[in-house]
N, C-alpha and C positions, 0 to 999 in steps of 0.2 A: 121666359117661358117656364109654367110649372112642369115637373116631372114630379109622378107619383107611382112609387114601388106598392104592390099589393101582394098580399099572402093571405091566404086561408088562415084563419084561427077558430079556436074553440067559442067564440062569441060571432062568428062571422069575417069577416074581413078586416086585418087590420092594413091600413093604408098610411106611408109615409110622404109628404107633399115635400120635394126640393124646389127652389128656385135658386139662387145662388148658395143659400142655407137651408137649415132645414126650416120650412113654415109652420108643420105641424103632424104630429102621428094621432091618428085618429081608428076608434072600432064602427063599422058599421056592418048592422046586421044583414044585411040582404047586399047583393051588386047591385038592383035598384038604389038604392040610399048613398051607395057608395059613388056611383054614377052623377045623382042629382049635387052630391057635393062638388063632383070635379068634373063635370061637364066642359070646363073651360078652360081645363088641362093639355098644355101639348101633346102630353103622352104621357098615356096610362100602363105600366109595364106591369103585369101580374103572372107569377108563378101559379098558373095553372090553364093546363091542356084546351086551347082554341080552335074553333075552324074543323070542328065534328065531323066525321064520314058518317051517311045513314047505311051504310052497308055493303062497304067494300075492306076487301080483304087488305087493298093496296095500305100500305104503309102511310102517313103524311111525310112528307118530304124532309121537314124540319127535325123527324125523329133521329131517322136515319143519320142527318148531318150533323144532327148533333152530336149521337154517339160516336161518329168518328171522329170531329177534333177532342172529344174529348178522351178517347184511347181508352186504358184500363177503367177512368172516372164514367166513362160509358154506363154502365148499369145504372147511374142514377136517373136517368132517360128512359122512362118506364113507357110502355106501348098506350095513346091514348085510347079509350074505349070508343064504339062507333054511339050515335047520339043515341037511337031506341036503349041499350045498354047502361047508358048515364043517365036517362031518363028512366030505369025500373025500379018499381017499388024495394026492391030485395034483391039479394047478394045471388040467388040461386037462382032468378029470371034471368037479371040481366047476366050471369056468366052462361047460360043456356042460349040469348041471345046473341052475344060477342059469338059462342064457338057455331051458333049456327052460319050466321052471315061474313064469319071470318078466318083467316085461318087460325087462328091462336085462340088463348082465355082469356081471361078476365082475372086478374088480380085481386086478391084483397088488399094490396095496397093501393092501389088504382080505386077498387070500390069504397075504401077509407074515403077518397075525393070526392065521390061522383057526385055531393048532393051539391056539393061548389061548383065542381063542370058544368051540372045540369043551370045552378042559380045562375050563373055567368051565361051561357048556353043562350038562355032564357033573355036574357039582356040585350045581347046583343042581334038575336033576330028579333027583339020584337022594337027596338031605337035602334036602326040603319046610323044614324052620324055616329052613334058612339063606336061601331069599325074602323071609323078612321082614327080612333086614339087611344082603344082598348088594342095592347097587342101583348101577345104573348112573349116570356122572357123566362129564361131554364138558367138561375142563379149558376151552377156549375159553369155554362157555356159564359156567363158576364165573367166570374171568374178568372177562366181561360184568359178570355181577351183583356181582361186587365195584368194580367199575367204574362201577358206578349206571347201570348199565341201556345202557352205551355199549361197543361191539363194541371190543377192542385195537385199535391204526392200525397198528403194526407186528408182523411175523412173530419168530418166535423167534427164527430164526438170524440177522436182520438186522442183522448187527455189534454186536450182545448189546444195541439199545436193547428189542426186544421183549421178553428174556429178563427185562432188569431192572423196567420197567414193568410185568410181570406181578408181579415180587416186590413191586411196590407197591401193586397192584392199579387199577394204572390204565393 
């Protein structure tokens, strides 16, 4: 079964395909392209906020629990924006948006993503099968659990010990 890790990059999506090794890391510009290549992927695991609210204050569920196993490393679990909000042209609609229909803001580091929320967003309701392989995944929380159940102690960019302890899984 392929497994394919995805992340936002400055060119669009870069995408790494495992099967027992690695098959291949590739950039595609759009999560259409990225889709049409791995459509036949077991599982598509991509760092970035799935499963939109159109305008409820309520939390998603996955936030919350992530922030708890993940303790102090919590704050990297930023609030995801509700869809109209991911969907605004500009930084000052949609944070006008989010605080109307919710109770919080809107981030500028949340709005950094939203034009990937939204391309993702877009993907997934408009190809229903890719739901069942497109899931979301909060690299902190893989971490933890590669970790046996213990939150990272350091940050990634902390003079590269976080960097390399995640490549260890501890």
């Amino acid at each position: 079964m392929t497994v394919v890790g995805v992340d936002g990059c400055p060119g669009g999506w870069v995408a790494v395909a495992y099967e027992q090794t690695l098959v291949e890391c590739q950039v595609f510009e759009t999560a259409a392209e990225l889709w049409a290549a791995h459509e036949r992927a077991g599982t598509i695991l991509v760092d970035i906020p799935i499963g939109l609210r159109e305008d409820s204050a309520e939390a998603r569920a996955c936030d919350p629990a992530a922030r708890e196993v993940l303790g102090r490393r919590g704050n990297s679990v930023f609030p995801a924006p509700i869809r109209p909000a991911a969907h605004a042209p500009d930084y000052e609609r949609a944070k006008a948006i989010q605080e109307r229909h919710t109770e919080g803001s809107l981030g500028r580091q949340t709005w950094a993503i939203c034009d990937k929320i939204s391309d993702l967003d877009e993907l997934l309701r408009e190809i229903p099968e890719a739901r069942g392989t497109v899931r979301e995944a909060h690299p902190e929380v893989c971490f933890w659990a590669l970790a046996g159940g213990e939150p990272t102690q350091h940050s990634k960019p902390n003079g590269g010990t976080g960097s390399r302890r995640r490549r260890r899984g501890r």
